[in-house]
Residue frames relative to the residue before (quaternion, step in Angstrom):
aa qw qx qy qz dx dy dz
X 1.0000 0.0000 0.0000 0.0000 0.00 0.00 0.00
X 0.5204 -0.6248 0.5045 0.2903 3.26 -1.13 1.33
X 0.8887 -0.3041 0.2073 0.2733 3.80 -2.11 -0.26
X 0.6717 -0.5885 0.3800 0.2411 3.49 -0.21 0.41
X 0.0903 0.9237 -0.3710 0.0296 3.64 0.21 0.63
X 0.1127 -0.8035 0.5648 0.1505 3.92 -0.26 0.34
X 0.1346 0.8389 -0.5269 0.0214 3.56 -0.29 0.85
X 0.4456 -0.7252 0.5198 0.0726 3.29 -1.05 1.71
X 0.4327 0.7281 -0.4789 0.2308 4.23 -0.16 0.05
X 0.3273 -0.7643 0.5477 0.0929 3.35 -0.57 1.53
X 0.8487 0.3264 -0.2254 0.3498 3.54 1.12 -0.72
X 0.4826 -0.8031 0.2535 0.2406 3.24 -0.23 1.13
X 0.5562 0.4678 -0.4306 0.5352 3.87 0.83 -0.31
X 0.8171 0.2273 -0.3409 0.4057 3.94 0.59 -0.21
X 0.5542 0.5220 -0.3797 0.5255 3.42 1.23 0.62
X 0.5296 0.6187 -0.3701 0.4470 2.97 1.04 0.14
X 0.5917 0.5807 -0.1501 0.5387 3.14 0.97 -1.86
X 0.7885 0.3044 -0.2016 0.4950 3.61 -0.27 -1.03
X 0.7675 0.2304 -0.4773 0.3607 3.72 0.20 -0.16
X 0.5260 0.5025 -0.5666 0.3870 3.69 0.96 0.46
X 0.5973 0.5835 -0.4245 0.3502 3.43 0.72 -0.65
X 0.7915 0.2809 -0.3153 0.4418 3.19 0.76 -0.93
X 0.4296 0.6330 -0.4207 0.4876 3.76 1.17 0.04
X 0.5359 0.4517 -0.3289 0.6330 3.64 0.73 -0.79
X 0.7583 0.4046 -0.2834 0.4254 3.82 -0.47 -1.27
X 0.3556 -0.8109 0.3896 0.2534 4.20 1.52 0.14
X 0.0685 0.6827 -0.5915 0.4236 2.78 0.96 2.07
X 0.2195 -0.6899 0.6329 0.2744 3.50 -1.49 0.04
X 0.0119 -0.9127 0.3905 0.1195 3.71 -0.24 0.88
X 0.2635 -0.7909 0.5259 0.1685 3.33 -0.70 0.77
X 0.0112 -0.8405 0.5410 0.0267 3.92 0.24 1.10
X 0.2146 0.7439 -0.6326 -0.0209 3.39 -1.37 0.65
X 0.4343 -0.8309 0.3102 0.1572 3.07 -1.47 0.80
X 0.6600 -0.0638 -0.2539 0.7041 3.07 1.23 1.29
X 0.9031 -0.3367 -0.0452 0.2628 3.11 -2.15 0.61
X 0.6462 0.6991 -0.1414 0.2714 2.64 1.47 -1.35
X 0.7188 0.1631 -0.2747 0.6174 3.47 -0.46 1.93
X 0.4723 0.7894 -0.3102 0.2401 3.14 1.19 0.57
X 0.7288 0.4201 -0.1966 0.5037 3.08 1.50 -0.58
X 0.5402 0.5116 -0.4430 0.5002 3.62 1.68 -0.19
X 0.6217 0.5596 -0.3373 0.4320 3.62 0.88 -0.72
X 0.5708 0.7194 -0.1999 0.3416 3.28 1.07 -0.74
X 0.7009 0.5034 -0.1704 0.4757 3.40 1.16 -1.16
X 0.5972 0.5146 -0.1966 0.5830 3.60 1.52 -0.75
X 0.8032 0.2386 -0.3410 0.4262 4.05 0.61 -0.41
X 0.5008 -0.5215 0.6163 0.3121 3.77 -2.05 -0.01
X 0.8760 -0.0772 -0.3054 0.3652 3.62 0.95 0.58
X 0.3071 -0.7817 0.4413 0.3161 2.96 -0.89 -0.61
X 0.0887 -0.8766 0.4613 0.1041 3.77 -0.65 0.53
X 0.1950 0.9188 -0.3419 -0.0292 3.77 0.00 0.78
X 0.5491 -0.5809 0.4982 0.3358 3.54 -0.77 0.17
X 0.2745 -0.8180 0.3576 0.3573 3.39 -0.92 0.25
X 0.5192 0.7263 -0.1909 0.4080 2.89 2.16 -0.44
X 0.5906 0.7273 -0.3209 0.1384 3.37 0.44 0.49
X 0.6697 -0.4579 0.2749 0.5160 3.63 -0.81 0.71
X 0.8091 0.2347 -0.1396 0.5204 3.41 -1.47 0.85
X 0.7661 -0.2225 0.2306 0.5571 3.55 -1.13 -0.42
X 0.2320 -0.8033 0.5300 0.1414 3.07 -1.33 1.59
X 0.8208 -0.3748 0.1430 0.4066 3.36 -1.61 0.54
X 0.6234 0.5603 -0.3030 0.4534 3.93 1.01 -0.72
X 0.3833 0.6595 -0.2115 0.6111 3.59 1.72 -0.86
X 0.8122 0.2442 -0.1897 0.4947 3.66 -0.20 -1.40
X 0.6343 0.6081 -0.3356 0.3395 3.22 0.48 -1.21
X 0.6893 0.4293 -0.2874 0.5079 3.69 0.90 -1.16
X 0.5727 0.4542 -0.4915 0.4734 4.13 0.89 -0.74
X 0.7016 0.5630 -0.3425 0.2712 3.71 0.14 -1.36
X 0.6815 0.4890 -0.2362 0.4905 3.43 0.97 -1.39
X 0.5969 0.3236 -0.4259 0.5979 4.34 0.90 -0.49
X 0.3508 0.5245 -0.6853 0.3636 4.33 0.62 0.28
X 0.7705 0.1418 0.3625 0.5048 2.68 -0.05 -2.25
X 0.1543 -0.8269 0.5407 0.0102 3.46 -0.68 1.24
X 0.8154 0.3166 -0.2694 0.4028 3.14 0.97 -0.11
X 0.2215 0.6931 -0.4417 0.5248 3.19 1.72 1.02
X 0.2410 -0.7880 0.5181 0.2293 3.58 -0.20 1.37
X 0.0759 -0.7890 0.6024 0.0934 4.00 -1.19 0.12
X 0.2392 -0.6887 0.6844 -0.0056 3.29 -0.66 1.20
X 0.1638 -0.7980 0.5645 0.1331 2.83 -1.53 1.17
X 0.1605 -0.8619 0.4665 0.1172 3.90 -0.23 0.55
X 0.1689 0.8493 -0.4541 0.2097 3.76 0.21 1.10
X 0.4854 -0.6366 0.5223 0.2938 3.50 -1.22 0.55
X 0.3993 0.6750 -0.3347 0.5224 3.87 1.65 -0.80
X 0.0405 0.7627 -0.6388 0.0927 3.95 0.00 1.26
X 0.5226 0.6019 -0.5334 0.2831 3.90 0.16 -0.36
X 0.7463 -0.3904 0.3748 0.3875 3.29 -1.53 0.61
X 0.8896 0.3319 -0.2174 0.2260 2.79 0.43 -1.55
X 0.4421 0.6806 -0.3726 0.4500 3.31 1.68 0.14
X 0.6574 0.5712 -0.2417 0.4280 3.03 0.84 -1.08
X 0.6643 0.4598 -0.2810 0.5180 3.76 0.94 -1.21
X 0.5433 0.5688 -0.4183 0.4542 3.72 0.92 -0.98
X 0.7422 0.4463 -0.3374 0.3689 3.75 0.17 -1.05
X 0.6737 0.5094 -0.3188 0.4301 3.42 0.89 -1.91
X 0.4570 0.6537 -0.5365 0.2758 3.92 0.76 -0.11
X 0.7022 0.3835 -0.0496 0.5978 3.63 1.34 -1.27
X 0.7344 0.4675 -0.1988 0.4501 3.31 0.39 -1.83
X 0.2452 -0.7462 0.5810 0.2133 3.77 -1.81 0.39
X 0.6984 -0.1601 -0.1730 0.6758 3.34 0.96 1.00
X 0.2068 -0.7461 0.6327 -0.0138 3.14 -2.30 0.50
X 0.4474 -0.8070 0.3786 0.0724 3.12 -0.57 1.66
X 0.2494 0.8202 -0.4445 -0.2598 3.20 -0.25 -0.57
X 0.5883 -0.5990 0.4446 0.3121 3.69 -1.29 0.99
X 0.5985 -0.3175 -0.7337 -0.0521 0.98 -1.99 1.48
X 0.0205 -0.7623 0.6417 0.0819 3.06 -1.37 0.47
X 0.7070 -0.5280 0.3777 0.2806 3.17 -1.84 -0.05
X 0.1961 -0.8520 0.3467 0.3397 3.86 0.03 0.67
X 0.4527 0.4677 -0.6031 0.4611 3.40 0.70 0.94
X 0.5669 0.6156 -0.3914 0.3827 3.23 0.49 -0.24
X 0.6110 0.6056 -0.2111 0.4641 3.23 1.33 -1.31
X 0.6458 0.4698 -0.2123 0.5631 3.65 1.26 -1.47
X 0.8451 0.2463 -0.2834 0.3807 3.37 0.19 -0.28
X 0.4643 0.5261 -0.4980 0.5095 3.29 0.94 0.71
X 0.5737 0.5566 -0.3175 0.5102 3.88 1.23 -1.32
X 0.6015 0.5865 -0.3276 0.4323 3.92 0.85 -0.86
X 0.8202 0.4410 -0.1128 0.3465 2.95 0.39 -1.66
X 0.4981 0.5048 -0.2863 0.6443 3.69 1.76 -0.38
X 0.3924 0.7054 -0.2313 0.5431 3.84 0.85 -0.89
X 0.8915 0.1630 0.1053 0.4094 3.41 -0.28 -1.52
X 0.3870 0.4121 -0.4320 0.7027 3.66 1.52 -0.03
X 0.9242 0.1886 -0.1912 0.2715 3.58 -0.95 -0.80
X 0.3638 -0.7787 0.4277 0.2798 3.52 1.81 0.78
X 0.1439 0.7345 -0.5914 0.3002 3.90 0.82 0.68
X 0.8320 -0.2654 0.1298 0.4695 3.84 0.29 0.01
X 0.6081 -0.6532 0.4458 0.0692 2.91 -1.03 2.40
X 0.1409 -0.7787 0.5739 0.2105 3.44 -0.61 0.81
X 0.0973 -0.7098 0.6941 0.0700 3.89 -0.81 0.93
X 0.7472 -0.4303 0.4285 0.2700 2.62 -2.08 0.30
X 0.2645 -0.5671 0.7386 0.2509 3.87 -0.79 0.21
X 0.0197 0.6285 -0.7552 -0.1852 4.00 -1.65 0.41
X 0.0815 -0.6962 0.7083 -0.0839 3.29 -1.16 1.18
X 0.7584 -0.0180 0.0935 0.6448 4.15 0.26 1.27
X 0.7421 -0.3843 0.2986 0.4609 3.04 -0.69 -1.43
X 0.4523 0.7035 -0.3060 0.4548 2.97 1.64 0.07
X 0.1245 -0.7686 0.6028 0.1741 3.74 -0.88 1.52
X 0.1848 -0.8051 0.5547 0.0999 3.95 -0.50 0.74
X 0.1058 -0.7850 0.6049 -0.0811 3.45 -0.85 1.40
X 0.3205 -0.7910 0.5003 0.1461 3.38 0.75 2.20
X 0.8255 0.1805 -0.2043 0.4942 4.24 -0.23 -0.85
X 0.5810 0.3554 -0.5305 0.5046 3.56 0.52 0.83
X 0.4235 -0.7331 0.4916 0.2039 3.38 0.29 -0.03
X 0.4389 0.7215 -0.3115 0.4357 3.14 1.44 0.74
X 0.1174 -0.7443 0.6532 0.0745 3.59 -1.38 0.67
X 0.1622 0.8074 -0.5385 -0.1781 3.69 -0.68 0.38
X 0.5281 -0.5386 0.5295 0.3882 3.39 -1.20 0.14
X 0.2261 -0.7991 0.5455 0.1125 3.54 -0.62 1.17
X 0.5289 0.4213 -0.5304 0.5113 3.78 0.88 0.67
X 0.8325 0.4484 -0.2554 0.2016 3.43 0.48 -1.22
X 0.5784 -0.5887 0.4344 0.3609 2.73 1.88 -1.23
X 0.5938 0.4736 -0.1948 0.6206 3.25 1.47 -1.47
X 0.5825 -0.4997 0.6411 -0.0044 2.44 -2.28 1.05
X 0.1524 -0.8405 0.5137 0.0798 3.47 -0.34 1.58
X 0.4281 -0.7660 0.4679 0.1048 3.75 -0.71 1.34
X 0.0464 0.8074 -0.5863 0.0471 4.06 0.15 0.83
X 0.4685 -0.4802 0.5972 0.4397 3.71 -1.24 -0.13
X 0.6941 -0.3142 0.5458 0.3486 3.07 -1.82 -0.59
X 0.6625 0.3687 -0.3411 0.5557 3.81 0.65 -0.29
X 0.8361 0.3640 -0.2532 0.3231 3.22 0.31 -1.08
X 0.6911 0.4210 -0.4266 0.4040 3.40 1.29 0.50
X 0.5262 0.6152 -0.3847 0.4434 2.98 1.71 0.08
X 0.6425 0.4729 -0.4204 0.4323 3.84 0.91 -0.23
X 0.4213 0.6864 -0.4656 0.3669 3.54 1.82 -0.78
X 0.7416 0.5634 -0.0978 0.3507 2.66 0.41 -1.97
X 0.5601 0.4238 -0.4160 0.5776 3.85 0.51 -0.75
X 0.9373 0.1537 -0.2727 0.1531 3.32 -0.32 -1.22
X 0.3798 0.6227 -0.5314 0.4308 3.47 1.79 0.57
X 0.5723 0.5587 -0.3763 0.4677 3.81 1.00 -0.61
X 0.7166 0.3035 -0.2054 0.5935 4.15 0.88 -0.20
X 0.0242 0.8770 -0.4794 -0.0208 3.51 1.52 0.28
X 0.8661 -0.0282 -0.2242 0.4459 3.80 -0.39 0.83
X 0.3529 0.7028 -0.4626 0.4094 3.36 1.43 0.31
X 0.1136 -0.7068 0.6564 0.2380 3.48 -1.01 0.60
X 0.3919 -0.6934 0.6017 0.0595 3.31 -1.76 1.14
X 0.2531 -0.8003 0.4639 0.2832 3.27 -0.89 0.09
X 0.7154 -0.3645 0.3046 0.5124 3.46 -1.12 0.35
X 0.7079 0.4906 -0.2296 0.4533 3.39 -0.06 -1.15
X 0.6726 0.5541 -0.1144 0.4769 3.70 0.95 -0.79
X 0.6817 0.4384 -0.0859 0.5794 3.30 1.27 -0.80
X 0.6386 0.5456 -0.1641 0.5172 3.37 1.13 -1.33
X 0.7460 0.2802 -0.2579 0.5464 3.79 0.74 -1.02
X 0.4379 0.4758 -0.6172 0.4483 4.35 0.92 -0.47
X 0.7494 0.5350 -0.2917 0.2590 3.72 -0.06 -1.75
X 0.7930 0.4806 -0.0245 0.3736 2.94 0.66 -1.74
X 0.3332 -0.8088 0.4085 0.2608 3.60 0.74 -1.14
X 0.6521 0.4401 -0.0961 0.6098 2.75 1.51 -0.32
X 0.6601 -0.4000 0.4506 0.4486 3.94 -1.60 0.31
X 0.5187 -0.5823 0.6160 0.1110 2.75 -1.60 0.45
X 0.0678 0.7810 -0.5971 -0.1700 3.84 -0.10 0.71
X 0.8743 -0.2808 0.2656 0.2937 3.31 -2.20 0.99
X 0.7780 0.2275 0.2399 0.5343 4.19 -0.27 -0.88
X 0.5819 0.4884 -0.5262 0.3821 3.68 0.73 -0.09
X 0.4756 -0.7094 0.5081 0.1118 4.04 -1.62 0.77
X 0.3678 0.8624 -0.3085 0.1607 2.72 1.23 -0.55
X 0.5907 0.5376 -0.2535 0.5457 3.43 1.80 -1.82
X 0.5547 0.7392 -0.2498 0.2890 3.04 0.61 -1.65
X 0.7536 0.2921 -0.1449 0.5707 3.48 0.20 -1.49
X 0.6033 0.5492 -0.3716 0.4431 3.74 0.46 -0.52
X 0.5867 0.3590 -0.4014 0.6048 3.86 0.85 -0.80
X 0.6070 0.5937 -0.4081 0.3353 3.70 0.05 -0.82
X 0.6805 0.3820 -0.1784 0.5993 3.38 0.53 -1.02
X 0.6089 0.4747 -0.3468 0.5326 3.90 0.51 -0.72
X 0.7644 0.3575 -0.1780 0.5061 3.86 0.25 -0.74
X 0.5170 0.4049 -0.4388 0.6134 4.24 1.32 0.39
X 0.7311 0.4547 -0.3551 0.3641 3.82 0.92 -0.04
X 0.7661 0.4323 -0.1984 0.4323 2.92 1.03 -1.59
X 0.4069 0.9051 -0.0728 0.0995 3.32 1.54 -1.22
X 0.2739 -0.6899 0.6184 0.2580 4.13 0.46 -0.46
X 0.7634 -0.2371 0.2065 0.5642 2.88 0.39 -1.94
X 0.4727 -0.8000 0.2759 0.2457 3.38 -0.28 1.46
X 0.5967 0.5148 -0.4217 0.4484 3.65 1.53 -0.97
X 0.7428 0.3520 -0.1975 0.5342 3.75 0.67 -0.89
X 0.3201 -0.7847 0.5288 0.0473 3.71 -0.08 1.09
X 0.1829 -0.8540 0.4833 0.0601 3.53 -0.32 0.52
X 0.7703 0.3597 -0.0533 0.5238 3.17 1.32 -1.34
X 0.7686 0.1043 -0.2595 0.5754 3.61 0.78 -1.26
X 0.2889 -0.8393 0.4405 0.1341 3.36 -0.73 0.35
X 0.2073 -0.7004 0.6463 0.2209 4.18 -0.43 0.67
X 0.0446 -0.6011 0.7970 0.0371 3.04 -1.31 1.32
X 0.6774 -0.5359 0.4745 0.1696 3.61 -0.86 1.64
X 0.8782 0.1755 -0.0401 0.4431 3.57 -1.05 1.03
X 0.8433 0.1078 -0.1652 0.5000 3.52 1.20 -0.46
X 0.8481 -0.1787 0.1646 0.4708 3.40 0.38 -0.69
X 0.4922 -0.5093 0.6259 0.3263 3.59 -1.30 -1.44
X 0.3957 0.6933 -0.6023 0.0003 3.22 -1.56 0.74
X 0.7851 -0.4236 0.3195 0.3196 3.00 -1.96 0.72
X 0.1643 -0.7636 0.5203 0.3453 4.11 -0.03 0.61
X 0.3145 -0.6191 0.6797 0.2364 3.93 -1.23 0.25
C-alpha cells in the first residue's frame, strides 16, 4: 500500500471523486468530512489534504492545529477560495494550495512532489510476477529485462486500480466508472480492448494471462 493520506472534504460528490483517484493511484486514504478526528488520524499519515470550507472549524483553523502536531507532516491545501489573500493565509502553515477545480493529475503530482521533498515515504518497488511497480513514479519495469514498460494513462490506471484490490475481482462496470468517470454502458469494449493492449505489455504470455486475470461473467483481477 501506497502513502498515507488524511483527507478533509465536507462535500461528498468531490470527496468521493478524489479519494478514488487517489485510491486508484495506490494511495491509502483516510477521508473525513469535517475536523473532527483529525488530529488522532493525523499522527499515523505522510499527508494531509484539506478544504477550507468546512462545517465547524475551517480548514485554515485545522490546518494551523495539525501542522504545531507535527510540523513536518506536509499539508496541502485544496480550495475553491482563489484570492491572494486566501492563498497567503494558508501558505502561512500549509506547503502548497490548490485551488478548485482542478485537474487530478495535477493533484497527484503535486501530493508526489511534497512526498518526495520531505522524504516522508521511500518509494520501493512493488514485485508483481516479474514485474517491479513504482506506484508514485508512475513506472513499470520488467524485472528480467531491466526495461521500462510504456502504458497509456488508462492502461496504467486499470493496472493500478486493480493491483490496489490485488486478488479482488472487480467488475466491468466497477473498473470502467474508477477509470473512466463515468457509467458504464451494457456491451460497450472499450474495457475489453484496454486489458488487451494492457496484457501485450505487461504479459509473458498474453494468450495465457498470468497477472490480470478474466474471471468469466464478471470481471478482472490482479492474481496475488
Amino acid at each position: 500500500m501506497g502513502a498515507k493520506l488524511l483527507y478533509i472534504e465536507d462535500d461528498k460528490e468531490i470527496g468521493h471523486f478524489v479519494s478514488e483517484h487517489l485510491d486508484a493511484k495506490g494511495y491509502e486514504v483516510k477521508w473525513l468530512k469535517s475536523g473532527e478526528g483529525a488530529t488522532e488520524l493525523f499522527h499515523d499519515c505522510d499527508l494531509a489534504i484539506l478544504d477550507v470550507m468546512l462545517p465547524g472549524l475551517d480548514g485554515f483553523t485545522i490546518g494551523q492545529r495539525l501542522k504545531a502536531i507535527a510540523p513536518s507532516t506536509p499539508i496541502l491545501m485544496l480550495s475553491a477560495r482563489a484570492s491572494i489573500d486566501d492563498k497567503l493565509q494558508g501558505l502561512q502553515f500549509a506547503d502548497d494550495y490548490l485551488t478548485k477545480p482542478f485537474h487530478p493529475d495535477e493533484l497527484t503530482a503535486r501530493i508526489e512532489v511534497l512526498l518526495r521533498r520531505n522524504g516522508a515515504y521511500a518509494v520501493e518497488a512493488r514485485t508483481v510476477k516479474h514485474l517491479n511497480v513504482y506506484e508514485h513514479d508512475n513506472r513499470i519495469v520488467n524485472g528480467d529485462s531491466g526495461e521500462e514498460i510504456n502504458l497509456s494513462g488508462k492502461q496504467f490506471h486499470i493496472f493500478m486500480y486493480l493491483l490496489g484490490r490485488m486478488g479482488r475481482v472487480m467488475t466491468k462496470e466497477q473498473i470502467y466508472e474508477a477509470v473512466w468517470g463515468e457509467p458504464y454502458m451494457d456491451g460497450d469494449k472499450t474495457l475489453m480492448v484496454h486489458i488487451r493492449y494492457l496484457r501485450e505489455k505487461i504479459e509473458k504470455d498474453p494468450a495465457n494471462p498470468q497477472i490480470v486475470e478474466t474471471v468469466r461473467g464478471i470481471g478482472y483481477r490482479v492474481r496475488s
